[in-house]
N, C-alpha and C positions, 0 to 999 in steps of 0.2 A: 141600697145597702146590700152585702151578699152576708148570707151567715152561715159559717160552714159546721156544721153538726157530724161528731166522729162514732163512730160503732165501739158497741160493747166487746171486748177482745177477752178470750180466757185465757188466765195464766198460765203457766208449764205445767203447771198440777193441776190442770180442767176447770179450779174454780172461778166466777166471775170476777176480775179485777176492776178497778177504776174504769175512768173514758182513755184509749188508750192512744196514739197514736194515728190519725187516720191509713187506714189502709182500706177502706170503701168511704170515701166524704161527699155529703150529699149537700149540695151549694143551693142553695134559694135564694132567688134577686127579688127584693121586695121593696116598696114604699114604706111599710108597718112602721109607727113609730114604737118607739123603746119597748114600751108594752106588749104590740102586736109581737115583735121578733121576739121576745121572752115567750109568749105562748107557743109560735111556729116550733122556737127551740124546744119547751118542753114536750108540745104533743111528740117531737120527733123524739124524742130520747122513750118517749112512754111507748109507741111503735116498737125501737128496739127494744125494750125491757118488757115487753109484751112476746117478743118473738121468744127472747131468750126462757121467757117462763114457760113458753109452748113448749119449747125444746126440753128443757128440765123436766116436764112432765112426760111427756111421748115417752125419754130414756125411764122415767121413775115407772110408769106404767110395762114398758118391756122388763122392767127390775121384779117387778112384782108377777106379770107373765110368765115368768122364767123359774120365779118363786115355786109359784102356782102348779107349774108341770115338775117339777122335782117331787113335790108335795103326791100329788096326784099318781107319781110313777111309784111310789113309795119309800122316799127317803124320808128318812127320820129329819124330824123337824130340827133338832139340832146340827145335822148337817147339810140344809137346804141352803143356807146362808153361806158356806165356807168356799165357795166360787164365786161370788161376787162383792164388789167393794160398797155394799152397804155404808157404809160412812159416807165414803165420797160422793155418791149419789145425793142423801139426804143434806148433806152440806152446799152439794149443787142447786138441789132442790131451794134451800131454804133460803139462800143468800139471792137465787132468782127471785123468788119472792118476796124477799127485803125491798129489792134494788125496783122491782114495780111496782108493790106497794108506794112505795116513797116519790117513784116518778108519775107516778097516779096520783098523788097527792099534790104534789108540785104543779104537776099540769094542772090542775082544776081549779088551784089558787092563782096562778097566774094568771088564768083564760077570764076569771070571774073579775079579776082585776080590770084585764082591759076591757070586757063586756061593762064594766062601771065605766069608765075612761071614756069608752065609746057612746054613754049618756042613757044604760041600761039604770031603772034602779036594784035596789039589793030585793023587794018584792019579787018583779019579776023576774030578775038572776034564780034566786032559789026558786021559782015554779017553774021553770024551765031547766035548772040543773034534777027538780024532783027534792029538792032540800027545804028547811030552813030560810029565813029572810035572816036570822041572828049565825045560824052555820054560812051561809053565803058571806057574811060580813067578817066573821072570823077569816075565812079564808082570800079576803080580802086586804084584813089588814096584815095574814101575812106575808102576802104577796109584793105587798108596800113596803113592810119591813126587809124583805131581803132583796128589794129590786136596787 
């Protein structure tokens, strides 16, 4: 089976959109049954939604850098902010942080899915995820429910 996983693309206006069109697609030839390629797929999408939150942050920390030496050189704190787009940044910020959060979430449900599939119990799943044996399970049967 090949499964082809597409990158996160920013809109015209910088913020994060949807999965967009491949224009970098990374193909993986596997045996995985059903299960397995739902976790390959998620980890991959959590990789890019991990990059993208680095990046959000790196800009959000030179945002505040930049802050910082305005501050410092002596502008009034009311006009430290009037050169940069503040908004757009924190809007960047936070919607990268949705979009991992959530691909974090998806991924670890999925993965604990086929680790059960593959004859793990919900016991060991959670001492090995650092969880729960009832959080492990939860995130099992939502894995079941959206597969």
């Amino acid at each position: 089976m090949t499964l082809q996983v597409t990158t996160i693309e920013d809109d015209d206006d910088g913020t994060v959109g949807e999965l967009a069109p491949p224009t970098r697609a990374l193909r993986v030839a596997t045996d995985h049954d059903e299960l397995g390629d739902a976790a390959v797929r998620d980890l991959l999408r959590l990789i890019e939604t991990n990059r993208r939150l680095q990046e959000a942050l790196a800009a959000n920390a030179a945002l505040s850098e930049q802050s910082l030496m305005r501050l410092l050189d002596g502008t009034a704190p009311g006009d430290v902010l009037d050169d940069v787009d503040v908004a757009g940044s924190r809007t960047m910020l936070f919607e990268a942080m949705v979009a991992f959060e959530r691909a974090r979430h998806q991924s670890r449900s999925t993965f604990i899915c086929a680790q059960f599939e593959g004859g793990m119990n919900m016991k060991e799943i959670g001492r090995r995820w650092g969880i729960s044996r009832q959080l492990a399970h939860r995130s099992f049967a939502e894995a079941r429910r959206d597969i």
